[in-house]
C-alpha positions in Angstrom: 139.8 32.9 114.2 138.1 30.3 112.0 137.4 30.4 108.5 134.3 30.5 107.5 133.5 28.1 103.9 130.2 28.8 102.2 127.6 25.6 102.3 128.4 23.0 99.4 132.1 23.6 98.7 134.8 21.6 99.9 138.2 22.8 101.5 139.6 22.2 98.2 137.4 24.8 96.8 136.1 22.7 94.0 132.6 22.2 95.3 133.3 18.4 95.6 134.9 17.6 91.9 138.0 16.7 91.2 140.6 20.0 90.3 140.9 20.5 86.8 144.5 19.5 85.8 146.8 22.4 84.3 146.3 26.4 85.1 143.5 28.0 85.6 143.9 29.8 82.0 143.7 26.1 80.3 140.8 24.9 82.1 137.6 24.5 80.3 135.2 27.6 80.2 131.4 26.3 81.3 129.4 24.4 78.8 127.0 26.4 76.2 124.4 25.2 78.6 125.5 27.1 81.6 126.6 30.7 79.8 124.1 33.6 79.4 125.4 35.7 76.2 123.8 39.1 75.0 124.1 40.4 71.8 125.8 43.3 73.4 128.5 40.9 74.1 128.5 39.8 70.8 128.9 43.2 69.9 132.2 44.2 71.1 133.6 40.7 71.1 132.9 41.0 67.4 134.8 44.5 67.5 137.4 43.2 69.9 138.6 40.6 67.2 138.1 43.2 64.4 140.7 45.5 65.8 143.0 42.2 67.3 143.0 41.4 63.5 143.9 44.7 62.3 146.6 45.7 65.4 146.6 42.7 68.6 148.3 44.9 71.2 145.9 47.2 72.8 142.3 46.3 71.0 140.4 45.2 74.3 141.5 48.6 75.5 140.5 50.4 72.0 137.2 48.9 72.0 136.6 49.9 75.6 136.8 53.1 74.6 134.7 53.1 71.7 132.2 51.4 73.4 132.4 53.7 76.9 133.4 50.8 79.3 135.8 50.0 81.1 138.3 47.3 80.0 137.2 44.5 82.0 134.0 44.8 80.4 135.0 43.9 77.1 137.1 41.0 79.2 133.6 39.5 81.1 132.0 40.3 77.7 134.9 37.7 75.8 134.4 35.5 79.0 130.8 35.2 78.1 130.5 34.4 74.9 133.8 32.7 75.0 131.7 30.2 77.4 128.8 30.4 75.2 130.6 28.8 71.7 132.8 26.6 73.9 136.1 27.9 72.3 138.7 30.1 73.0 139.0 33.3 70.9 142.6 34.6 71.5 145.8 32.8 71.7 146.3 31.1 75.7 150.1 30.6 74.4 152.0 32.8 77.0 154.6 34.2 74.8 151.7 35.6 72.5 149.8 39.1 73.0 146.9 38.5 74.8 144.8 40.0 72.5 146.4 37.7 69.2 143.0 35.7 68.1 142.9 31.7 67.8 142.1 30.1 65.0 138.2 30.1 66.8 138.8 33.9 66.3 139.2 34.0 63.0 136.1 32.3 62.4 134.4 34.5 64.8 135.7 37.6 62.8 134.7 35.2 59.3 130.9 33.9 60.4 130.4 36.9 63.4 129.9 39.8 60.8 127.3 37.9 59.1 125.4 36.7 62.6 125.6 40.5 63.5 124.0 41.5 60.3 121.2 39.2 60.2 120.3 40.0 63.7 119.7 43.8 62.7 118.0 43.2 59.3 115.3 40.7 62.4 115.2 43.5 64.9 114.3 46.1 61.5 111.7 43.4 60.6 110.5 42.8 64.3 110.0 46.7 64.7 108.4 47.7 61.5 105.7 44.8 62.3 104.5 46.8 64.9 104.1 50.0 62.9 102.0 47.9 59.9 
C-alpha cells in the first residue's frame, strides 16, 4: 500500500521550505496578510482575555458557554486573530495555564474594549443612514 501525498508538498510535509526550528507551539502563526479575522472573533477573543484576566483556568471554556460554542471555537477564533495581529495572546510557557494572557494580551484586553466599542457606535451610524 502506497501513500498517497497531495500535489505540491514534499515528504517532509513542509511544502518545499525549510521546518521551522523549535515546536510546533513556538512556530510563527501566518502573517497579517494571510489571516481572515471576523469581528465575531474579535468578540469572544475580547471576552476570552476578559475572563483569563479575571480567573485564567477555565475562561476559553466559560466563554464557550456564554457564547453557545463549543470550545474549540473560541480556540480557532484565538487562532485567527492571533494570526491576524501577529502576536501571541496567552502565555506559550508550559508550566503556565494555558489560558494565562501575554503581555500582547493585556494590550488586547487595554486597546480591544475600545476597537469593540467604536465598531458598534459605526454599525449604529451605518444602520440609521439607511433609515434617514
Amino acid at each position: 500500500m502506497s501513500i498517497r501525498r497531495r500535489k505540491g508538498i514534499s515528504q517532509e510535509g513542509t511544502g518545499g521550505l525549510d521546518p521551522l526550528p523549535g515546536s510546533a507551539r513556538d512556530r510563527p502563526r501566518p502573517s497579517p496578510n494571510e489571516a481572515a479575522v471576523r469581528m465575531l472573533d474579535i468578540q469572544m477573543v475580547w471576552d476570552v482575555v476578559a475572563a483569563s484576566n479575571e480567573q485564567a483556568r477555565g475562561a476559553r471554556r466559560r466563554v464557550a458557554k456564554k457564547h453557545g460554542v463549543a470550545p474549540a471555537t473560541i480556540t480557532e477564533a484565538i487562532k485567527r486573530v492571533e494570526a491576524a495581529f501577529a502576536v501571541r495572546l496567552f502565555s506559550s510557557e508550559p508550566a503556565v495555564d494555558a489560558d494565562a494572557l501575554s503581555v500582547h494580551g493585556r494590550a488586547f484586553l487595554e486597546y480591544g474594549l475600545t476597537f469593540l466599542k467604536a465598531f458598534q457606535i459605526m454599525r449604529k451610524f451605518v444602520q440609521e443612514a439607511a433609515e434617514a
